[in-house]
N, C-alpha and C positions, 0 to 999 in steps of 0.2 A: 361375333359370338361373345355374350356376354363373358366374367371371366371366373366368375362363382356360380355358373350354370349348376344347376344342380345334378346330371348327367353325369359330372365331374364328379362325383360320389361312388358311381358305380364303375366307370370309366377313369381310375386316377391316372392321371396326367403324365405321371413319372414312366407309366408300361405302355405310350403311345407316340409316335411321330404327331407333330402337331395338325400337322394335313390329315391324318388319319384319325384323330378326336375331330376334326372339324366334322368330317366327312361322317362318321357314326352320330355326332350330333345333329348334322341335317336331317337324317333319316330315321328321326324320332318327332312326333307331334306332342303338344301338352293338348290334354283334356282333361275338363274337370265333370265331377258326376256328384248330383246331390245324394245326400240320404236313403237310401231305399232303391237306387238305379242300378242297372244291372250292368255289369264289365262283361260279363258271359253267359249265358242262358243255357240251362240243360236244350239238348236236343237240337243244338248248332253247332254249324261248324266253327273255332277258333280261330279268326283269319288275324288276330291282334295277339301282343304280350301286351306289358304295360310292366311299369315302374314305379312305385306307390314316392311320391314326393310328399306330402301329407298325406293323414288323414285314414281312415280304418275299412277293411274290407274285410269280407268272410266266402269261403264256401261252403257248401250245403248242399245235402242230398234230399230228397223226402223218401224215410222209409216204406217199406209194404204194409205199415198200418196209418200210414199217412203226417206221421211225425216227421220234422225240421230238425235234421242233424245237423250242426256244424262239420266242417272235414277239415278245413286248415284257418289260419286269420293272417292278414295280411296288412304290415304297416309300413311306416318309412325306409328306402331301399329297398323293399321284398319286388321279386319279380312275380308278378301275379298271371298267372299262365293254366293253362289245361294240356301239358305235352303232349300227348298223345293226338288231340285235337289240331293242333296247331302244325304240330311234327308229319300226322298221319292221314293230314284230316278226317278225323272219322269225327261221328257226332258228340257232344260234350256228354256227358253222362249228370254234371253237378250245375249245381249255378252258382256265380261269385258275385257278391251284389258288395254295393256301398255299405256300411256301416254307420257312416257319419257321410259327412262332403268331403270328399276326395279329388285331389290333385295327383295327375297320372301324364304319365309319359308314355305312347302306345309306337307301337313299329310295325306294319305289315308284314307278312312271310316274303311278299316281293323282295321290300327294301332290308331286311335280314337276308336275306340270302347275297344280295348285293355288297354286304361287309364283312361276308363269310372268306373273303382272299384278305384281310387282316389277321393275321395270327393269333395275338393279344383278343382282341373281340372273341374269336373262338375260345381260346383258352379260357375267359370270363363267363362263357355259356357253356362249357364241360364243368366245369367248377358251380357254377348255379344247378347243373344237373343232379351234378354228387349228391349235393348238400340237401338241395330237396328231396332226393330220396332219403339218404340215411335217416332225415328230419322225418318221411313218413314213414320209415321202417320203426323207427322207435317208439315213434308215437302207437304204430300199431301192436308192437311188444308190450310198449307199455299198458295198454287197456287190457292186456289180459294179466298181466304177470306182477302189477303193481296196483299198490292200494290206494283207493281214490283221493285220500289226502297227500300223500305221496306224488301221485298227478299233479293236483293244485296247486304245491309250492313248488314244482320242477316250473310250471306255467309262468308265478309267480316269479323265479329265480331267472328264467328267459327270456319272458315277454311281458316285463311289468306292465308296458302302455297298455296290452289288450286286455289284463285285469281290472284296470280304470277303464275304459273307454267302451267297453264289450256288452253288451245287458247279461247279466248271471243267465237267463237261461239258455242262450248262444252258447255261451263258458260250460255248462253245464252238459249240454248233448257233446260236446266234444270233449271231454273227459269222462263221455259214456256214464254219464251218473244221471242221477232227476235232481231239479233245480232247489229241490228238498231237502236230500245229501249234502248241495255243494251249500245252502245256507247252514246246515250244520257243522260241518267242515270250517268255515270260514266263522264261525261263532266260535269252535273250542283252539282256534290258531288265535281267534283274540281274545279268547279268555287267559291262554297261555302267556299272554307276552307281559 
């Protein structure tokens, strides 16, 4: 096992017996997915996570007028998941596609469940749990209770890569705005500076 694997990231070394980072690192694969490729399809079942090592993803719903919302973005470290799907298997509700080319780390629910008598491993997957919610509870506060520029530089203040790397109208359905607002918005922040 190499010894700057990159799993060592999410798995620091210091909260594991060394047999047991081995063992969590065998039972992760690398894949990579270009451009425009889907990690997860509405209307499937979850049988993967993944672990974003490079590179950018997004989810997305299509509304009931047939509009492409973003719902989360997903980069370096992010564990890119559908819980519900994966946890309950029911069918995916979103799709999470590539952004760019992406380099990913995936795990079956088999071989996850297999390093679920690791301690440390669980407590890394409660703590991934927390976070992605509170992350969606806010986000979902936020679009109602906060003003769209307000939005845009919390985005800006958290997830700089996916302000560079995102196409504005991706950026845009997920701050609930039209990609309209968010070029006005980001015209009067650089008039400002």
């Amino acid at each position: 096992m190499s010894e700057k694997h990159f799993l060592k990231e999410i798995f620091k070394e210091q909260n594991f017996k060394k047999e047991e980072l081995e063992e969590i690192i065998q039972q992760y694969q690398r894949v990579e997915f270009s451009k425009n490729e889907y990690l997860i399809t509405e209307g499937s079942t979850a049988n993967f996570y993944y672990f974003i090592e490079s590179g950018y993803a997004r989810s997305y719903v299509i509304d009931l007028e047939g509009n492409d919302i973003s719902t989360n973005f997903f980069s370096t470290t992010d564990i890119v998941i559908d819980w519900h799907s994966y946890f309950l298997k029911a069918k995916c509700r979103e799709n999470i596609q590539a952004v760019s080319a992406c380099v990913a780390w995936k795990i079956t629910f088999e071989n996850f469940m297999k390093l679920f008598h690791i301690e440390a491993f669980r407590e890394i997957g409660r703590t991934r749990l927390v976070n992605n919610y509170f992350e969606l509870k806010s986000h979902s506060i936020s679009i109602i209770a906060d003003p769209a520029k307000e939005r845009y530089l919390h985005l800006i203040k958290t997830k700089p890569g996916i302000v560079q790397n995102i196409p504005l109208k991706q950026i845009a359905t997920y701050l609930g705005i039209t990609d309209t607002s968010l070029s006005r918005i980001r015209k009067e922040i650089a008039d400002n500076k």
